[in-house]
mmCIF file as gemmi writes it, N, C-alpha and C atoms, coordinates in Angstrom:
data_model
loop_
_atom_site.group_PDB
_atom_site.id
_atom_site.type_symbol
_atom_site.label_atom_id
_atom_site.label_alt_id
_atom_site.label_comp_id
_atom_site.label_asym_id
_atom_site.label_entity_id
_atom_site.label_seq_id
_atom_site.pdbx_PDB_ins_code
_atom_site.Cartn_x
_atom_site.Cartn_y
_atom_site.Cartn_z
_atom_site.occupancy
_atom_site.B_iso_or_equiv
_atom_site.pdbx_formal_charge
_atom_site.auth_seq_id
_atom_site.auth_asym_id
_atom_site.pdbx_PDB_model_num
ATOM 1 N N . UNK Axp A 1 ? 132.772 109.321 126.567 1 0 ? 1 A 1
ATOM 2 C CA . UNK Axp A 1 ? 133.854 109.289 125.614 1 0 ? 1 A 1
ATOM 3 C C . UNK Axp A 1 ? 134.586 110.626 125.601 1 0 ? 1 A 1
ATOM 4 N N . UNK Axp A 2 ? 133.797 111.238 125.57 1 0 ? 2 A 1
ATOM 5 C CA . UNK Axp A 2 ? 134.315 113.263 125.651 1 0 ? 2 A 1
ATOM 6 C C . UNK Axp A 2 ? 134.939 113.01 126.552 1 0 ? 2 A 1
ATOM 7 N N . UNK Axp A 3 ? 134.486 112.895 127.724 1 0 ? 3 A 1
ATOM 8 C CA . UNK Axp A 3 ? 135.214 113.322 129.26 1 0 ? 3 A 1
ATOM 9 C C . UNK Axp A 3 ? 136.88 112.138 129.071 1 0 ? 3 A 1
ATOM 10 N N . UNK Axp A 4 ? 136.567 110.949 128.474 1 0 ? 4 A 1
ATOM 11 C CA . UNK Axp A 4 ? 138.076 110.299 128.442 1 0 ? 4 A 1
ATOM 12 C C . UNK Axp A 4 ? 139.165 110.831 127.793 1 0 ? 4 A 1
ATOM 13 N N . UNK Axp A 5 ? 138.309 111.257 126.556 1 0 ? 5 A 1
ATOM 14 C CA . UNK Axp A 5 ? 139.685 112.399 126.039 1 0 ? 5 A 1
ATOM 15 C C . UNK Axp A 5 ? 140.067 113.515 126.907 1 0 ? 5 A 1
ATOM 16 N N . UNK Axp A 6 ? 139.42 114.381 127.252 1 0 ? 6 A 1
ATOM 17 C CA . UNK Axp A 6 ? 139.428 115.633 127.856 1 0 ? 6 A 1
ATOM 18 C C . UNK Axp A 6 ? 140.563 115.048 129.384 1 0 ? 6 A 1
ATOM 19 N N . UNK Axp A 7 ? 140.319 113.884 129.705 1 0 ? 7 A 1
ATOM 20 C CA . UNK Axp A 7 ? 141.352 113.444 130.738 1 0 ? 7 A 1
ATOM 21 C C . UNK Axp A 7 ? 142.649 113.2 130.537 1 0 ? 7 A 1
ATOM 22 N N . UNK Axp A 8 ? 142.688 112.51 128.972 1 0 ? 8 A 1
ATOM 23 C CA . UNK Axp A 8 ? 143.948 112.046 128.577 1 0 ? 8 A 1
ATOM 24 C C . UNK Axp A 8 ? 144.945 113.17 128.072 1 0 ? 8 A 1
ATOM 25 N N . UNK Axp A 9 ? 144.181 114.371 127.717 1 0 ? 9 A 1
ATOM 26 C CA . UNK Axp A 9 ? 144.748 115.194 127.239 1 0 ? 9 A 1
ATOM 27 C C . UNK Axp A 9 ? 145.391 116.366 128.173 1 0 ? 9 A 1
ATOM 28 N N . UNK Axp A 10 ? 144.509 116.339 129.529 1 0 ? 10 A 1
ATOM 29 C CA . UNK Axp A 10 ? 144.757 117.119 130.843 1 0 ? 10 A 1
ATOM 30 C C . UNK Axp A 10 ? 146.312 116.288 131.534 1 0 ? 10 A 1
ATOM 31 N N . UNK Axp A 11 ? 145.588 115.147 131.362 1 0 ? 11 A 1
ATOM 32 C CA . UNK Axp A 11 ? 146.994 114.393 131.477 1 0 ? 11 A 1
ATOM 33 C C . UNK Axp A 11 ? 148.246 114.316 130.958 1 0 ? 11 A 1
ATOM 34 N N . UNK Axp A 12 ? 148.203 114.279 129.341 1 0 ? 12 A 1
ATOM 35 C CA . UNK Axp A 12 ? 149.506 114.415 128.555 1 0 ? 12 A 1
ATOM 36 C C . UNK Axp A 12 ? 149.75 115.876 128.965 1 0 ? 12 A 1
ATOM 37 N N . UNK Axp A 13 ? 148.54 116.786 129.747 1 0 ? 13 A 1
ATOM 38 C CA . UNK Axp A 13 ? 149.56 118.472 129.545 1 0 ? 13 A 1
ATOM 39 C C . UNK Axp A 13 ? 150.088 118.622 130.784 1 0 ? 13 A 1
ATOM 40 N N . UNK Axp A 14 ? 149.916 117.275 131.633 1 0 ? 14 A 1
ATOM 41 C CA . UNK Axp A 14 ? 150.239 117.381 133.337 1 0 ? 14 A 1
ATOM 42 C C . UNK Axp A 14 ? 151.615 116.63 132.802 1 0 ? 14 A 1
ATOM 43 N N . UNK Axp A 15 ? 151.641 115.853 132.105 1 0 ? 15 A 1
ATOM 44 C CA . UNK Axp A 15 ? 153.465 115.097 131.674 1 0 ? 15 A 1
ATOM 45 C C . UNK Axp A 15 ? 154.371 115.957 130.985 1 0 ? 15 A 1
ATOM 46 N N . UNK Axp A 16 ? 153.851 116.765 130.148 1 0 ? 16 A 1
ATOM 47 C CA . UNK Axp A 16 ? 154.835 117.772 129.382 1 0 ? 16 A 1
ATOM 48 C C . UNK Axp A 16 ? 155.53 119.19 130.077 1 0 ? 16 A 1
ATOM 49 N N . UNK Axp A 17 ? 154.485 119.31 131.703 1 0 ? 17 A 1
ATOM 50 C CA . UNK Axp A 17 ? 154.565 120.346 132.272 1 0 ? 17 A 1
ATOM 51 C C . UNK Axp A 17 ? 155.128 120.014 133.449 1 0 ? 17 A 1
ATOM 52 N N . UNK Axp A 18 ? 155.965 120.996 134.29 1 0 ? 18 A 1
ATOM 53 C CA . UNK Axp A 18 ? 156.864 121.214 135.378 1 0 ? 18 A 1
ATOM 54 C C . UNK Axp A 18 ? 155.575 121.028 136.367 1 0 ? 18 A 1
ATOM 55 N N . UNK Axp A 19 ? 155.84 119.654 137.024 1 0 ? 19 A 1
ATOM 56 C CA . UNK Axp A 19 ? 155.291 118.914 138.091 1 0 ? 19 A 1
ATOM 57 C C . UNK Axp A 19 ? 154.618 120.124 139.163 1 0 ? 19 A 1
ATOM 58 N N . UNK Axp A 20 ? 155.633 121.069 139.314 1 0 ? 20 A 1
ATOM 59 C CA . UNK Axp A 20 ? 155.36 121.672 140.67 1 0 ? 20 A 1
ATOM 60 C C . UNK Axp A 20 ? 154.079 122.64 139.909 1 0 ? 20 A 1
ATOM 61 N N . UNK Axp A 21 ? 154.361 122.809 139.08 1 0 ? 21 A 1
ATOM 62 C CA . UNK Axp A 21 ? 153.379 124.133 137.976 1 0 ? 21 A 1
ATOM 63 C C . UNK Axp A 21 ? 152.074 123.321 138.273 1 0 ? 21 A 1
ATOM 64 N N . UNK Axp A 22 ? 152.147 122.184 137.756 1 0 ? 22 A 1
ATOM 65 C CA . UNK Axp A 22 ? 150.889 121.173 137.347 1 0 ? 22 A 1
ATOM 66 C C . UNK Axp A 22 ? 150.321 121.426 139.007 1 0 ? 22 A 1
ATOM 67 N N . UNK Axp A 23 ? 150.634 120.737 139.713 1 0 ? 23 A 1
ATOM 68 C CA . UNK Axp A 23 ? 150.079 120.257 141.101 1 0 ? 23 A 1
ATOM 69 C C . UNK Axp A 23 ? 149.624 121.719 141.333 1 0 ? 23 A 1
ATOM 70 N N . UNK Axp A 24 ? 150.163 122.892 141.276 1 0 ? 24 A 1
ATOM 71 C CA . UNK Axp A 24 ? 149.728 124.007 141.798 1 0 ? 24 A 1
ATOM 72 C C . UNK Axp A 24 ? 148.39 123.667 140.992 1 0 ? 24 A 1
ATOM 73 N N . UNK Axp A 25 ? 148.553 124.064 140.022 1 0 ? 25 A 1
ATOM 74 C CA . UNK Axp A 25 ? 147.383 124.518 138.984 1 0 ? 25 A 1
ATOM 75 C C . UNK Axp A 25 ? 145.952 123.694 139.258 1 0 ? 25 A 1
ATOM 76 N N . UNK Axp A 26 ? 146.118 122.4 139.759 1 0 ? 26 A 1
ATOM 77 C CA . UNK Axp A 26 ? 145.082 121.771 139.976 1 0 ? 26 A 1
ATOM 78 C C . UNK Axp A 26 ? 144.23 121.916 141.492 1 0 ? 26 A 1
ATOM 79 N N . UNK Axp A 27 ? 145.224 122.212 142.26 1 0 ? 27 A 1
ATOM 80 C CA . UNK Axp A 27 ? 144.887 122.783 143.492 1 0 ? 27 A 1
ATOM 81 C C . UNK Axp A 27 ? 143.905 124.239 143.241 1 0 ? 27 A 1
ATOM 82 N N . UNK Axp A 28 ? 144.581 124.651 142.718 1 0 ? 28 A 1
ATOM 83 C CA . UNK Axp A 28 ? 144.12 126.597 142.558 1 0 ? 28 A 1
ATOM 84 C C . UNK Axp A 28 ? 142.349 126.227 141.877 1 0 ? 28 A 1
ATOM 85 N N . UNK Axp A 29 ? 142.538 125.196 140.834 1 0 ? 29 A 1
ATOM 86 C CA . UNK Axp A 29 ? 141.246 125.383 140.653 1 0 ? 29 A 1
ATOM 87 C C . UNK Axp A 29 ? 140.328 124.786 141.2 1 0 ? 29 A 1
ATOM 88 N N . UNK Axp A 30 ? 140.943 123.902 142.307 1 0 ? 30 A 1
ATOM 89 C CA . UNK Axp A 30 ? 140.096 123.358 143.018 1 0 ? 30 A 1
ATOM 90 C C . UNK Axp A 30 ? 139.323 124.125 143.922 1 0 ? 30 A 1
ATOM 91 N N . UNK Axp A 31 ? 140.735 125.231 144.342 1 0 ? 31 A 1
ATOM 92 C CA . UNK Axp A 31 ? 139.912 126.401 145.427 1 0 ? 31 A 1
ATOM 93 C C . UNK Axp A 31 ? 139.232 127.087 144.558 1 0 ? 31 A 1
ATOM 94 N N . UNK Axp A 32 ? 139.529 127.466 143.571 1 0 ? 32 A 1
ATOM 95 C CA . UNK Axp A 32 ? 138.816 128.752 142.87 1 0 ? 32 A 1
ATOM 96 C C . UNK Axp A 32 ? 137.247 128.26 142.674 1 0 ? 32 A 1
ATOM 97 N N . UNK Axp A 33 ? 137.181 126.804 142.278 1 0 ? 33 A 1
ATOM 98 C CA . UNK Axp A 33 ? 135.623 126.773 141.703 1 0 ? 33 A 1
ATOM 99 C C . UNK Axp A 33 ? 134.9 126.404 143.75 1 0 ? 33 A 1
ATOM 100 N N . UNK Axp A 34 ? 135.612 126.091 144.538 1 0 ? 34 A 1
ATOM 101 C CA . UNK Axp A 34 ? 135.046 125.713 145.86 1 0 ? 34 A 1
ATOM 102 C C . UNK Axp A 34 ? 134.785 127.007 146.603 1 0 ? 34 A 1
ATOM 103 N N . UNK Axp A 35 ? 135.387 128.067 146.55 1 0 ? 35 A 1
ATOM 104 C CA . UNK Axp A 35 ? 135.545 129.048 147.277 1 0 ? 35 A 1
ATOM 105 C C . UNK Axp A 35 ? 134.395 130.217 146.521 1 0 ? 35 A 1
ATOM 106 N N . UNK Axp A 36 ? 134.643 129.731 145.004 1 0 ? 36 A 1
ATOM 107 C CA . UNK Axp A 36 ? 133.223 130.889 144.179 1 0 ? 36 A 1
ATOM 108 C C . UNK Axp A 36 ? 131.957 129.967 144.308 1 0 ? 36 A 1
ATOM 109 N N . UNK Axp A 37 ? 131.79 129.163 145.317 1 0 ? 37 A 1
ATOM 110 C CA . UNK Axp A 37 ? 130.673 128.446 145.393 1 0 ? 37 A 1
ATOM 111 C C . UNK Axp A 37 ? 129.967 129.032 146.928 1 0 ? 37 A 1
ATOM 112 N N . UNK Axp A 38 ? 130.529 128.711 147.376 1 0 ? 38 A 1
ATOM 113 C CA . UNK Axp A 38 ? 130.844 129.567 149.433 1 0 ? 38 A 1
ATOM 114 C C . UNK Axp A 38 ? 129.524 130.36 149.421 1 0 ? 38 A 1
ATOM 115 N N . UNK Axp A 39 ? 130.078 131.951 148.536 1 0 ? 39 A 1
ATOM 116 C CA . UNK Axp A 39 ? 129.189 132.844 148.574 1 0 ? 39 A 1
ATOM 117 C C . UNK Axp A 39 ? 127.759 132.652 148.459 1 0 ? 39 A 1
ATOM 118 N N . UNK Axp A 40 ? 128.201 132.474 146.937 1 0 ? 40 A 1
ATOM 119 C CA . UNK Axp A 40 ? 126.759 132.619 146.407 1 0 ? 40 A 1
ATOM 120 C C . UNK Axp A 40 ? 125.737 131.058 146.679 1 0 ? 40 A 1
ATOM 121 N N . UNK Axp A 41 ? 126.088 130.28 147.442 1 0 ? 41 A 1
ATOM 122 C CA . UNK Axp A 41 ? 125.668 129.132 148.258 1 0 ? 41 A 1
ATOM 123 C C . UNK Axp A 41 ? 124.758 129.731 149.241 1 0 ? 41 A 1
ATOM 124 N N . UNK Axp A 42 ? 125.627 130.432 150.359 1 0 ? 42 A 1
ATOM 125 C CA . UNK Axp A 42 ? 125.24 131.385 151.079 1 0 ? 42 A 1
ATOM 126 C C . UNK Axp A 42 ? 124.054 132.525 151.143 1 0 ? 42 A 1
ATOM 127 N N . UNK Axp A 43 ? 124.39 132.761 149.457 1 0 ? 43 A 1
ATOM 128 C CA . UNK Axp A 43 ? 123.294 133.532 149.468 1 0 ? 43 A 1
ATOM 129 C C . UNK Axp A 43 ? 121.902 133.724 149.181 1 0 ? 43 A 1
ATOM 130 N N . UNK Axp A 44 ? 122.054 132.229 148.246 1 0 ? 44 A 1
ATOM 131 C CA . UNK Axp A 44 ? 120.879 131.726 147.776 1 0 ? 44 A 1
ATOM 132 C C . UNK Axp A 44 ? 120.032 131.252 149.148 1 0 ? 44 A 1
ATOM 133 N N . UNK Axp A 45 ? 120.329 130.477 149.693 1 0 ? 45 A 1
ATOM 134 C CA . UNK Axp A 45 ? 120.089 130.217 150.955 1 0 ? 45 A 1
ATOM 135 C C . UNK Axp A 45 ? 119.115 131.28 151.823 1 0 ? 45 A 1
ATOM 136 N N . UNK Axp A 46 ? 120.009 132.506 152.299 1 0 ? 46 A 1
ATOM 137 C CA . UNK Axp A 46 ? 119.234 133.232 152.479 1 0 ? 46 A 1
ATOM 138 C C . UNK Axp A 46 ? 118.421 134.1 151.961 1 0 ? 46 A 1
ATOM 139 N N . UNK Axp A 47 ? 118.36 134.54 150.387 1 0 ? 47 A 1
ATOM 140 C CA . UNK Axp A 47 ? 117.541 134.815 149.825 1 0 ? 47 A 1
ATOM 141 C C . UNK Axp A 47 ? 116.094 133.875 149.787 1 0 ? 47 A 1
ATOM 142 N N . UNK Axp A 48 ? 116.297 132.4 150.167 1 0 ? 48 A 1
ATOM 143 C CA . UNK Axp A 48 ? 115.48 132.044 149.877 1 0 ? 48 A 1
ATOM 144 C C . UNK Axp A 48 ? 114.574 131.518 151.186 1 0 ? 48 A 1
ATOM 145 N N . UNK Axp A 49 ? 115.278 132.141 151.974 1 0 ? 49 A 1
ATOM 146 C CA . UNK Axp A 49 ? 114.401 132.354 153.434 1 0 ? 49 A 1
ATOM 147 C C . UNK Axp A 49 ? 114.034 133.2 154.125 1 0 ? 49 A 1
ATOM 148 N N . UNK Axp A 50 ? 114.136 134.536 153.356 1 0 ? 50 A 1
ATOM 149 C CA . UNK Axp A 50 ? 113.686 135.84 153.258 1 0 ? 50 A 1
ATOM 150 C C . UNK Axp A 50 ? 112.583 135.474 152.547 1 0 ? 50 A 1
ATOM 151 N N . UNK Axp A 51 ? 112.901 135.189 151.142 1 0 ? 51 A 1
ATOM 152 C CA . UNK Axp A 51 ? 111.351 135.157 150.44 1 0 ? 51 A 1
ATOM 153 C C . UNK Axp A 51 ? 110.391 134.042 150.824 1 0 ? 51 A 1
ATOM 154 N N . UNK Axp A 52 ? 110.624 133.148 151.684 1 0 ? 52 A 1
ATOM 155 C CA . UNK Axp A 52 ? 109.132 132.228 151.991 1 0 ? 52 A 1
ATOM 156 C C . UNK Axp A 52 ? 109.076 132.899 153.692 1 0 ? 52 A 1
ATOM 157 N N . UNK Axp A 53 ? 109.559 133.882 153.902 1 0 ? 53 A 1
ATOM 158 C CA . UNK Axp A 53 ? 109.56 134.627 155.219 1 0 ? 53 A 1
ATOM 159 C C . UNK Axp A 53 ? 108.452 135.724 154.531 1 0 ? 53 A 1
ATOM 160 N N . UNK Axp A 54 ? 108.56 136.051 153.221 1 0 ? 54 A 1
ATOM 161 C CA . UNK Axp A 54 ? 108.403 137.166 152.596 1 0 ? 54 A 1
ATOM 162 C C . UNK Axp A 54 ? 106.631 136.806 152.315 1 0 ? 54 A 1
ATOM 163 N N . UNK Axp A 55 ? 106.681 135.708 151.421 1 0 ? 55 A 1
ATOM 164 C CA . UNK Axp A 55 ? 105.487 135.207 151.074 1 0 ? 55 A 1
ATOM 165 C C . UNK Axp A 55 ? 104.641 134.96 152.063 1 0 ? 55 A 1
ATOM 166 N N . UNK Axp A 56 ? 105.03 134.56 153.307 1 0 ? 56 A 1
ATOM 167 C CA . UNK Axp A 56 ? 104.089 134.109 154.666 1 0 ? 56 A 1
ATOM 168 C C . UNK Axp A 56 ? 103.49 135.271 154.926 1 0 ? 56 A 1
ATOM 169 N N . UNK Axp A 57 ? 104.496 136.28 155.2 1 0 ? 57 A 1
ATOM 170 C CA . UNK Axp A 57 ? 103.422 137.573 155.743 1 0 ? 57 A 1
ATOM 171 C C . UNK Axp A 57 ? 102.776 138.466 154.496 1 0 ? 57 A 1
ATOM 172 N N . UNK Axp A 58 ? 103.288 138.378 153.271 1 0 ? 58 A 1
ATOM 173 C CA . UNK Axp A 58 ? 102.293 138.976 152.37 1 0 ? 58 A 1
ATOM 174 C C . UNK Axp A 58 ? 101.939 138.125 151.798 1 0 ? 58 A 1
ATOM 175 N N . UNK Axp A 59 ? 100.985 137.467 151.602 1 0 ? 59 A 1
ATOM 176 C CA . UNK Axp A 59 ? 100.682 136.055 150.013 1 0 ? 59 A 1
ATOM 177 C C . UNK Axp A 59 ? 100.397 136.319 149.02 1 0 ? 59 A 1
ATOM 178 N N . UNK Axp A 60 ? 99.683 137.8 148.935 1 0 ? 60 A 1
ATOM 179 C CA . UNK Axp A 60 ? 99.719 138.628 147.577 1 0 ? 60 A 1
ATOM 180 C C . UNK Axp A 60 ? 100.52 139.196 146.515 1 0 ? 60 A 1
ATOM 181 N N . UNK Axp A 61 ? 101.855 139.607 147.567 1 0 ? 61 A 1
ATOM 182 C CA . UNK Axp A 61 ? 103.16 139.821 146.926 1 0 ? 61 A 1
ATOM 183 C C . UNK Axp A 61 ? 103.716 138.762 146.358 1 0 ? 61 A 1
ATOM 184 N N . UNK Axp A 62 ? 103.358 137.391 146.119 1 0 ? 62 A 1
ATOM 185 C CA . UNK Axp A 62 ? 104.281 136.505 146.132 1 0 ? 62 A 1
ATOM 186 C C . UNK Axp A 62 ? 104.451 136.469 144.392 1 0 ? 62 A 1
ATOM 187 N N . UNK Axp A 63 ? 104.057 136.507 143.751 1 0 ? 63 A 1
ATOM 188 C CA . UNK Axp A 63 ? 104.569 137.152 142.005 1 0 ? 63 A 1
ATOM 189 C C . UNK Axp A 63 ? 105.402 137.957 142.162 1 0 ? 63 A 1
ATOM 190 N N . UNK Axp A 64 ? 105.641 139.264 142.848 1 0 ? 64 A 1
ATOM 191 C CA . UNK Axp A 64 ? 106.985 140.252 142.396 1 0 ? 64 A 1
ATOM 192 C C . UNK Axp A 64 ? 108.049 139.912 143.483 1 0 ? 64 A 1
ATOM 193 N N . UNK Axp A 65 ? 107.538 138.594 144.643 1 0 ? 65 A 1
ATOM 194 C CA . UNK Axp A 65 ? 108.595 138.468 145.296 1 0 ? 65 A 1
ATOM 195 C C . UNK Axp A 65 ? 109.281 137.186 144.616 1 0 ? 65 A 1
ATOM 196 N N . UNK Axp A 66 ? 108.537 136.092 143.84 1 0 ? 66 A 1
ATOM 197 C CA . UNK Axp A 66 ? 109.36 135.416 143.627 1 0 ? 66 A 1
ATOM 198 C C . UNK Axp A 66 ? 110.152 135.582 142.006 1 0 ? 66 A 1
ATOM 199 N N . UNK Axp A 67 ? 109.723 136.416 141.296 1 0 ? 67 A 1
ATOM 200 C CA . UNK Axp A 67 ? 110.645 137.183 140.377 1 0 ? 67 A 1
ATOM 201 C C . UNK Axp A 67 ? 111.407 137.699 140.691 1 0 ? 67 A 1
ATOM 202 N N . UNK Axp A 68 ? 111.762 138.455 141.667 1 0 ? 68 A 1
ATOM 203 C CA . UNK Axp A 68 ? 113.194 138.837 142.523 1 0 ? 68 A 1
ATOM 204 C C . UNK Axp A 68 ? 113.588 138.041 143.074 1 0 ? 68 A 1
ATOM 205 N N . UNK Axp A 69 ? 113.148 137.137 143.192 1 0 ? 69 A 1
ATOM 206 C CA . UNK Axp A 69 ? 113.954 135.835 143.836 1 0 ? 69 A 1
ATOM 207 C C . UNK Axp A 69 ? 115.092 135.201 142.907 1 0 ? 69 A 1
ATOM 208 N N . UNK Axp A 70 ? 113.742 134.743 141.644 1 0 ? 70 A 1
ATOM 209 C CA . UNK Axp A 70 ? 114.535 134.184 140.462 1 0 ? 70 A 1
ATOM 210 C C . UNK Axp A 70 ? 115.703 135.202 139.75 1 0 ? 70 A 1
ATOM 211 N N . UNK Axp A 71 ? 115.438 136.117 139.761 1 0 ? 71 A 1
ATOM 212 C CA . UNK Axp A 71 ? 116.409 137.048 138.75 1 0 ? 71 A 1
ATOM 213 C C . UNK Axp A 71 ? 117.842 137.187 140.167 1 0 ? 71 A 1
ATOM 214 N N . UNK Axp A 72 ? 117.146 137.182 141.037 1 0 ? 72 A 1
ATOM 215 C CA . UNK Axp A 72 ? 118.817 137.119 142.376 1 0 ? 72 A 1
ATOM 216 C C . UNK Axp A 72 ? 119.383 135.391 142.199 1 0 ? 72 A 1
ATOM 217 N N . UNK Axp A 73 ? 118.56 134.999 142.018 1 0 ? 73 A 1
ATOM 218 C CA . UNK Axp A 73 ? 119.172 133.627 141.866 1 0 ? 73 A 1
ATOM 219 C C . UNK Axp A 73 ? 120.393 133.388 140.387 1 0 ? 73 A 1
ATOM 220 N N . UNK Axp A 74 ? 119.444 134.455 139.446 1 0 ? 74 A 1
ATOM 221 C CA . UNK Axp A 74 ? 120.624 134.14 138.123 1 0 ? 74 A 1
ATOM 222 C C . UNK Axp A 74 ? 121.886 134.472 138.246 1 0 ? 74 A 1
ATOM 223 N N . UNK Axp A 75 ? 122.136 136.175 138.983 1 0 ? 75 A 1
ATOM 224 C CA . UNK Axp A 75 ? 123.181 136.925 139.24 1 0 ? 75 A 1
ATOM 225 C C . UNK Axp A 75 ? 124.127 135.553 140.057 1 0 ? 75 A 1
ATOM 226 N N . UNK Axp A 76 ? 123.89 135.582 141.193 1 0 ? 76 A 1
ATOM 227 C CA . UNK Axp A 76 ? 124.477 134.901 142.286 1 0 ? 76 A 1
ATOM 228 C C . UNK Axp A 76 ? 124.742 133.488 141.657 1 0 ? 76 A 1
ATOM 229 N N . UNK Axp A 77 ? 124.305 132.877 140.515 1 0 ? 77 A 1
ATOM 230 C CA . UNK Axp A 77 ? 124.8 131.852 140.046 1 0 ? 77 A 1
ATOM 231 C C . UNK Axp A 77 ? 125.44 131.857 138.938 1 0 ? 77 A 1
ATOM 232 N N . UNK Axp A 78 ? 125.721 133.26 138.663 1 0 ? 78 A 1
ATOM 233 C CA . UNK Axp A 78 ? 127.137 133.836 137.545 1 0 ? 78 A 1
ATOM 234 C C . UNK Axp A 78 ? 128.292 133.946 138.326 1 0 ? 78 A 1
ATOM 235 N N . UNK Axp A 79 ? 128.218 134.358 139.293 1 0 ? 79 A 1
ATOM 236 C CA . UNK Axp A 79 ? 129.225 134.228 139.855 1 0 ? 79 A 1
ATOM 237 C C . UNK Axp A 79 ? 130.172 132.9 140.274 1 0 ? 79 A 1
ATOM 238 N N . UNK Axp A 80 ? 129.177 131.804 140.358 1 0 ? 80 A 1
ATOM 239 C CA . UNK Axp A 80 ? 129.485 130.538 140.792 1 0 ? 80 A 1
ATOM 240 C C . UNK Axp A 80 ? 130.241 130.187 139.123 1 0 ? 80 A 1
ATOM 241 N N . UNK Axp A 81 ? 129.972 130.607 138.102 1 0 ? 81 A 1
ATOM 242 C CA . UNK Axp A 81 ? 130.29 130.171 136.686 1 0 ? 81 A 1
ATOM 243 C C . UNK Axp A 81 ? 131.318 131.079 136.529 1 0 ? 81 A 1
ATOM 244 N N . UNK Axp A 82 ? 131.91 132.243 137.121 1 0 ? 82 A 1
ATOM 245 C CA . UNK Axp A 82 ? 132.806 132.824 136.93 1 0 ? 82 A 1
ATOM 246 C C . UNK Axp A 82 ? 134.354 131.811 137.689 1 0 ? 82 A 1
ATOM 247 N N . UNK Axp A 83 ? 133.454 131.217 138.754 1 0 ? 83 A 1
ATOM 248 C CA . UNK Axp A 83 ? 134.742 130.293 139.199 1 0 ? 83 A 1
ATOM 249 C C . UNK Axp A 83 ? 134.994 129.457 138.637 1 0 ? 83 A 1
ATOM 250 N N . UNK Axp A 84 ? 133.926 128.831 137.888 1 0 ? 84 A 1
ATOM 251 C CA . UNK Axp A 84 ? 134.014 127.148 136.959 1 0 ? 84 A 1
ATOM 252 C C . UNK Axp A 84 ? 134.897 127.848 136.392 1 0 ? 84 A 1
ATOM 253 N N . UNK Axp A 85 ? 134.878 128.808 135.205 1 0 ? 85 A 1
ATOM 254 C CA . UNK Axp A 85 ? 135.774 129.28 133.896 1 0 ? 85 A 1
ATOM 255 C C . UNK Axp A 85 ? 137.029 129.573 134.627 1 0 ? 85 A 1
ATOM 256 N N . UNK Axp A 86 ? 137.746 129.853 135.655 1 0 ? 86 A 1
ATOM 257 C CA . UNK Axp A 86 ? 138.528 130.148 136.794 1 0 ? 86 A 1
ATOM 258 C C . UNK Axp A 86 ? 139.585 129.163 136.395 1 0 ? 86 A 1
ATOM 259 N N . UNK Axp A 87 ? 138.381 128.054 136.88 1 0 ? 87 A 1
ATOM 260 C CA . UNK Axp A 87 ? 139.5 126.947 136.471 1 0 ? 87 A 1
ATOM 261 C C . UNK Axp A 87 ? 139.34 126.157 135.954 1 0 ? 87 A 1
ATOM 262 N N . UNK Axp A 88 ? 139.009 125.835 134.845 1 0 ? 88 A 1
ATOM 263 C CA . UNK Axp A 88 ? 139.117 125.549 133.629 1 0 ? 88 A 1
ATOM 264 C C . UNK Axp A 88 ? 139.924 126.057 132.998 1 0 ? 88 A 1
ATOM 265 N N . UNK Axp A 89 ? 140.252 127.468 132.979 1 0 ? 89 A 1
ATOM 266 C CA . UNK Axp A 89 ? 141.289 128.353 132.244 1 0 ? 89 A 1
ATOM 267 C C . UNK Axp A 89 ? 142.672 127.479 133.15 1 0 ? 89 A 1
ATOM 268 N N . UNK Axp A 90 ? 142.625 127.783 134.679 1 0 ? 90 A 1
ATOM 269 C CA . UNK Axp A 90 ? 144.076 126.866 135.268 1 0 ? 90 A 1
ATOM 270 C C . UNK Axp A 90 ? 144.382 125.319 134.63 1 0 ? 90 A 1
ATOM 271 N N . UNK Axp A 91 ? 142.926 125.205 134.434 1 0 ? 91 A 1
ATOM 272 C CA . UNK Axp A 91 ? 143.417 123.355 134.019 1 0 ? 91 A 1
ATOM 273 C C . UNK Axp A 91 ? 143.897 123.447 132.429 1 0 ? 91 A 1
ATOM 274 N N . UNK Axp A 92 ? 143.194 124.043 131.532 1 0 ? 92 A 1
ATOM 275 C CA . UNK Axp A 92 ? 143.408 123.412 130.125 1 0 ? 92 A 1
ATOM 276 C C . UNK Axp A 92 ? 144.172 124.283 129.327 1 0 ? 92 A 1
ATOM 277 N N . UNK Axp A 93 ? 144.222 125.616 129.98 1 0 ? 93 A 1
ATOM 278 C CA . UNK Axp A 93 ? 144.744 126.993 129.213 1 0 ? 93 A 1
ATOM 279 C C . UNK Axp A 93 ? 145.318 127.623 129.92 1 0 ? 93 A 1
ATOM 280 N N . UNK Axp A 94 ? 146.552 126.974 131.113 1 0 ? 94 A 1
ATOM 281 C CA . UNK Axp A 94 ? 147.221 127.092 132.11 1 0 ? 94 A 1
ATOM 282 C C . UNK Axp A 94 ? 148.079 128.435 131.681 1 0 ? 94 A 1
ATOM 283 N N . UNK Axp A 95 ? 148.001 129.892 132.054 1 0 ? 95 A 1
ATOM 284 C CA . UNK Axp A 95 ? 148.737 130.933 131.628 1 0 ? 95 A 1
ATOM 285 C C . UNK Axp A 95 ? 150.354 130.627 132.293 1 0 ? 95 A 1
ATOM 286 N N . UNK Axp A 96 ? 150.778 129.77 133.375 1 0 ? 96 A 1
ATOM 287 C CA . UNK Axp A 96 ? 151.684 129.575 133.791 1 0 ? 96 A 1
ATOM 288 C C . UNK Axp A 96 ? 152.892 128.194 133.164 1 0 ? 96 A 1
ATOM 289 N N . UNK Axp A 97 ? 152.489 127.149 132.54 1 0 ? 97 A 1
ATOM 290 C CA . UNK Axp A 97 ? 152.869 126.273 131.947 1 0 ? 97 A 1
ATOM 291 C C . UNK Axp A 97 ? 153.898 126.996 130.802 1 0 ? 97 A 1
ATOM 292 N N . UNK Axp A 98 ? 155.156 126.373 130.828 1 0 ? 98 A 1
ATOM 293 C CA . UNK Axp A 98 ? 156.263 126.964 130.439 1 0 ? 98 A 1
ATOM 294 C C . UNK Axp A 98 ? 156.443 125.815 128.942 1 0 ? 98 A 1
């Protein structure tokens, strides 16, 4: 029910707004949340084949390695939330919409 409003209302602000503005805006956040995903995709990835690279040759370390795992995992998935808010701000709180 949330998400139908939240559409209808993205919608009435895509009818009140200069077509070319709108279409940009939905594009941009399409890249913005796809492109802040890339990285830190990337990096989780290899962080996380370092650390079972990590754990194989030490098995003792594996408590302070996989707490640095987890706490690299939080960072690197702020960043991915810095793109959601990216665009979200383009979609609903469009600074360009006249």
């Amino acid at each position: 029910m949330l998400l139908y409003l939240l559409i209808n209302v993205f919608l009435l602000e895509i009818k009140l707004m200069n077509p070319l503005v709108a279409a940009a805006s939905v594009i941009a956040a399409g890249l913005a949340v796809g492109l802040a995903a890339i990285g830190p995709g990337m990096g989780q990835g290899t962080a996380a084949g370092y650390a079972v690279e990590g754990i194989a040759r030490q098995p003792e370390a594996e408590g302070k390695i996989r707490g640095a795992l987890l706490l690299s995992f939080a960072f690197m998935e702020s960043l991915t939330i810095y793109g959601l808010v990216v665009a979200l701000a383009l979609l609903f709180a469009n600074p360009f919409a006249s």
